[in-house]
N, C-alpha and C positions, 0 to 999 in steps of 0.2 A: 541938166541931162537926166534925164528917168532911168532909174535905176531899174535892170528886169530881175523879177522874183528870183530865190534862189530854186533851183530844182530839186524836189524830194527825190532819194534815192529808194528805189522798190528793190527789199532786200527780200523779199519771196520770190520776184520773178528772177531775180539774182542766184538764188538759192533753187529755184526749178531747173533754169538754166545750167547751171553745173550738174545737176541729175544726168539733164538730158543729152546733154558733151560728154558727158563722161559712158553714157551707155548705147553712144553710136560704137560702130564698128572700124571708123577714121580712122582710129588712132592705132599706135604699135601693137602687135597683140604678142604672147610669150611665146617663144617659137625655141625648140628643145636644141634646135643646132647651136642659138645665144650661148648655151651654157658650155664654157669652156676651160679644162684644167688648168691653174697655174701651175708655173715648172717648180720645181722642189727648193731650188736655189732663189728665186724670187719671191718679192714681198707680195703677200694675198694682193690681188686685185678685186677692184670693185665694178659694177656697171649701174649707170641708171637705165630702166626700164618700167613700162606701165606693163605690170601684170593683171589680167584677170584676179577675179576673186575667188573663184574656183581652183585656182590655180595653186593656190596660197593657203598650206598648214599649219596649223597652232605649234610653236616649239610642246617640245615632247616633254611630260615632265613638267610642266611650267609653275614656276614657285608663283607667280605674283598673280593675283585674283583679280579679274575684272568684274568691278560691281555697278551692279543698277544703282542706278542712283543721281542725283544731281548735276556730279563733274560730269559721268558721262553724258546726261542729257546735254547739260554746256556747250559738249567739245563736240557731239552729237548736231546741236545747230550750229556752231562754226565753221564743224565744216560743210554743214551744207550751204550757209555764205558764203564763205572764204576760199574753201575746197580744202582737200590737204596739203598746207603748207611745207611741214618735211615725214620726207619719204622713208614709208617701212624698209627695216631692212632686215633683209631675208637671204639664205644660201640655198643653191641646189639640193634639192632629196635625192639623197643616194635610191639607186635603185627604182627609179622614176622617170616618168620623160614627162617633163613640162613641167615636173610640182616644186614646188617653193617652202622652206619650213621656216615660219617669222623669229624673229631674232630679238627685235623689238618693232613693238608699234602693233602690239595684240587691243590697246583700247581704238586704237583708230582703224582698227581691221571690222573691230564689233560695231562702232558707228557707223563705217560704211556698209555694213551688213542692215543695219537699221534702215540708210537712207535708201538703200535699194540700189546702190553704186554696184556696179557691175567691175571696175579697174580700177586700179588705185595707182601712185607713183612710187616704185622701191628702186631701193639701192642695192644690188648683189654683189654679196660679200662670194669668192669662191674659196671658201675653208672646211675645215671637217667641224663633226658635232663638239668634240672638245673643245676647239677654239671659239667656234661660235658661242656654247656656252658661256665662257670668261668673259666675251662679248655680251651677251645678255644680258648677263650681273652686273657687268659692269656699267650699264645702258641704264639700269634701274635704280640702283642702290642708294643715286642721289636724291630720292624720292621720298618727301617727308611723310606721307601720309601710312606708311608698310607697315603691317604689325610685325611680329616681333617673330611669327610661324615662317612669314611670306619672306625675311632676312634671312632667318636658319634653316631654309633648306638652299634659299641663292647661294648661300656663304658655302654649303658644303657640296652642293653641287658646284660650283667653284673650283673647290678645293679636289675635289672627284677631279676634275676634268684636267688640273694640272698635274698632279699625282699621275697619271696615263699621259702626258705628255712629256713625262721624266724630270718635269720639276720639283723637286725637296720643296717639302710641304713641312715646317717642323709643328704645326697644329696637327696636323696627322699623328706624330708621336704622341701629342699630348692627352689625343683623346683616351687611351687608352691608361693614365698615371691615373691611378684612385686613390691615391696620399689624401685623407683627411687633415690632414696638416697644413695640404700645400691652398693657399689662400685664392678665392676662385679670380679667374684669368691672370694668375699671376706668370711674371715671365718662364719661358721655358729653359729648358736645360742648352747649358753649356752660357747662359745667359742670352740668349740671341731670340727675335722675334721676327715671322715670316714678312718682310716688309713687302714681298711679293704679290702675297695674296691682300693685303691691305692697301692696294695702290688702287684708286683712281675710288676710292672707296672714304667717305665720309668716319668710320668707324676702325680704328686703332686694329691692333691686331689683335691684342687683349680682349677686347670687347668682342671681335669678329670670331674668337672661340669660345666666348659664354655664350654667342648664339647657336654656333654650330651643335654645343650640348645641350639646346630645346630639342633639337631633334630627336633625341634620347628619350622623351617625356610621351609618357600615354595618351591621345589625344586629348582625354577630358582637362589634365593639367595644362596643356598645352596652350586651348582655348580659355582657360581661366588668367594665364599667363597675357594673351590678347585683350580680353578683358581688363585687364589691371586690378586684377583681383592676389594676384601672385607676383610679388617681383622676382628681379632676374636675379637677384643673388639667392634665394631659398631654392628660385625652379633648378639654376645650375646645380645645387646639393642633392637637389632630388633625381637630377638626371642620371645620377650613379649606381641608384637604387634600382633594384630586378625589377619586372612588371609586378608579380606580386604583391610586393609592399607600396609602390606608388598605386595600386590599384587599393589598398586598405586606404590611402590616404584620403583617394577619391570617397572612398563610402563613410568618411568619417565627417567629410564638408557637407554629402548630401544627408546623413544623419544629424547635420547640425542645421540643416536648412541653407546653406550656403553662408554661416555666418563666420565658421571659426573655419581659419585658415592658417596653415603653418609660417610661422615668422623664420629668418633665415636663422636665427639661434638654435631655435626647436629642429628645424630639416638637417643640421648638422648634428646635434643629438642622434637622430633618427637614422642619420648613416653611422654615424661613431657603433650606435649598438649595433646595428645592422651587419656591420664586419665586424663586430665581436662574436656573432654566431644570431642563433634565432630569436629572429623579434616578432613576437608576435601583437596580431589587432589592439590588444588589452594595451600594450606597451605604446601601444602609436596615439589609442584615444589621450592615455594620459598628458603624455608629452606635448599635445595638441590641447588639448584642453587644460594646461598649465595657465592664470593669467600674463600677459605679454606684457612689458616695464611700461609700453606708450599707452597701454589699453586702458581705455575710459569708457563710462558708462555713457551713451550719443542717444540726442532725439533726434528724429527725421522728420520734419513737415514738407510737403509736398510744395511746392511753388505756388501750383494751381489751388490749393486748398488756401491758400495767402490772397491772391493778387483781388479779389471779389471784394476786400475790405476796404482798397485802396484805390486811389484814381489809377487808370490805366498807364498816365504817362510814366508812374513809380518806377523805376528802376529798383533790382533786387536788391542792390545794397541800399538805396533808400526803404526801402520795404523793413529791411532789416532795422536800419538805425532809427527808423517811428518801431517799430517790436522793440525796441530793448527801451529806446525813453517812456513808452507809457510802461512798461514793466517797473523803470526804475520813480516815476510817479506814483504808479500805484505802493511801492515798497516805503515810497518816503510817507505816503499818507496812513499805511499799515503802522508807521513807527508812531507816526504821531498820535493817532488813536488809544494805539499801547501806553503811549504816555500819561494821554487824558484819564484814561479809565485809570491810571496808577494815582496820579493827583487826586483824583476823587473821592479813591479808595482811603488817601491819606487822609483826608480832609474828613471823613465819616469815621476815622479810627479817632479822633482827638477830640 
């Protein structure tokens, strides 16, 4: 029996296709009467509906960055294959008829903004800005790729939003203890930790208060911080510090060329004097430009200034281990050398 070919699947006309459904007028459109108060005594309720995209506002405030880039382009052709799988979700705009303000699903809003989508498919949540907030964060937080900026303001925007909704916050007290003694994110008083604000959240509670004290930080440390130029135990020391003197700090890495950076020993130093009264620039270059116990003298070669020696299929760490054997070749034949000329020398003294 003859077997019939299998059929290629055309994932452009596929992908056109769902443009074009998607930017008829068929389908449900946002209609303000949908939007209906839940009673005070009951649990939020939700609805699915296709909203417009016009319809649809970026949360206010939004900690988490959507960047150009790769993922987005991915998720960007997915869905114009696939379509959107799951649906934004968004709450009524106070004070609006018809508008929507995203809760999450801000990268698949930007996609469809790309592919020229006109509706997309959301979920409405009917709650206020506070809940939804907790909602946000908590929609994101599980998300590996956040810098450490895009955490510390979710975490405190977070913590904002329970605080106004009459929940004990005990990170709220903490921000406020400026004990150089007390060891950073260590537990709070009375011994208790807000297991509240730590729920559905990847990160302790501990930790979820070293971030909320990046916010405390000048932008330029902030993004140094992002970079991984700063870790989070020195930035939390420095978060305690005025702007003024985190602003000396700032001029003392761009006076060094970005090379010397405060180590978490030295930023404790830096605040110790700091609440002993005036510290000034002189006192910060020092303690900054103290050597650091790990500091060692480093060369940099560039990868690309490498790979032109070696076959292409080299991998870096092969690259490396031919660098150190013909080093330690040439070192053994340096010795031998030294030897011969020493024999020589002997052999002409006798």
């Amino acid at each position: 029996m003859k077997k019939e070919p299998k059929k290629s699947v055309d994932t452009t006309a596929k992908k056109k296709d769902i443009v074009e459904n998607n930017n008829t007028d068929i389908v449900n459109e946002t209609k303000p009467d949908a939007v209906v108060e839940a009673k005070p005594d009951a649990a939020p309720k939700s609805k699915s509906l296709i909203i417009k995209l016009e319809d649809l506002v970026p949360f206010k405030d939004h900690p988490y960055l959507v960047r150009e880039g790769v993922e987005l382009d991915d998720l960007t052709e997915s869905i114009g294959t696939h379509g959107i799988l799951s649906p934004l979700l968004v709450r009524p705009l106070e004070e609006t008829e018809g508008k929507y303000e995203i809760i999450s699903g801000h990268r698949r809003y930007a996609a469809a903004q790309k592919l020229g989508l006109k509706k997309v498919p959301c979920t409405v949540h009917f709650i206020d800005r506070d809940a939804a907030t907790v909602m946000m964060v908590d929609s994101n937080c599980q998300r590996t790729e956040l810098l450490p900026s895009e955490k510390a303001f979710a975490y405190k925007m977070k913590m904002e939003a329970m605080s106004r909704q009459g929940k004990r916050t005990d990170l709220e007290q903490s921000e406020n203890c400026d004990s150089t003694s007390r060891p950073v994110g260590a537990k709070l008083r009375d011994n208790r930790t807000d297991e509240k604000l730590a729920e559905n959240s990847a990160d302790s509670a501990r930790q979820i208060f070293r971030y909320i004290r990046l916010t405390y930080l000048v932008p330029e440390l902030l993004q140094y911080v992002d970079e991984g130029k700063i870790g989070m135990r020195p930035a939390v020391e420095m978060s305690y510090l005025d702007e003024e003197v985190q602003r000396d700090i700032v001029d003392r890495i761009d006076e060094s060329g970005g090379e010397v950076f405060p180590s978490h020993a030295q930023t404790r130093r830096i605040r110790e004097k700091a609440a002993g009264g005036e510290i000034t620039y002189e006192d910060i270059e020092k303690i900054m430009d103290e050597p650091k116990p790990n500091q060692a003298e480093k060369v940099s070669i560039k990868l690309a200034d490498l790979t032109k020696y070696f076959p292409s299929s080299y991998t870096p760490e092969q690259i490396i281990k031919s660098i150190l054997s013909i080093l330690e070749t040439q070192r053994q034949r340096e010795q031998q050398e030294l030897i011969r000329k020493e024999r020589k020398r002997d052999d002409g003294a006798r």
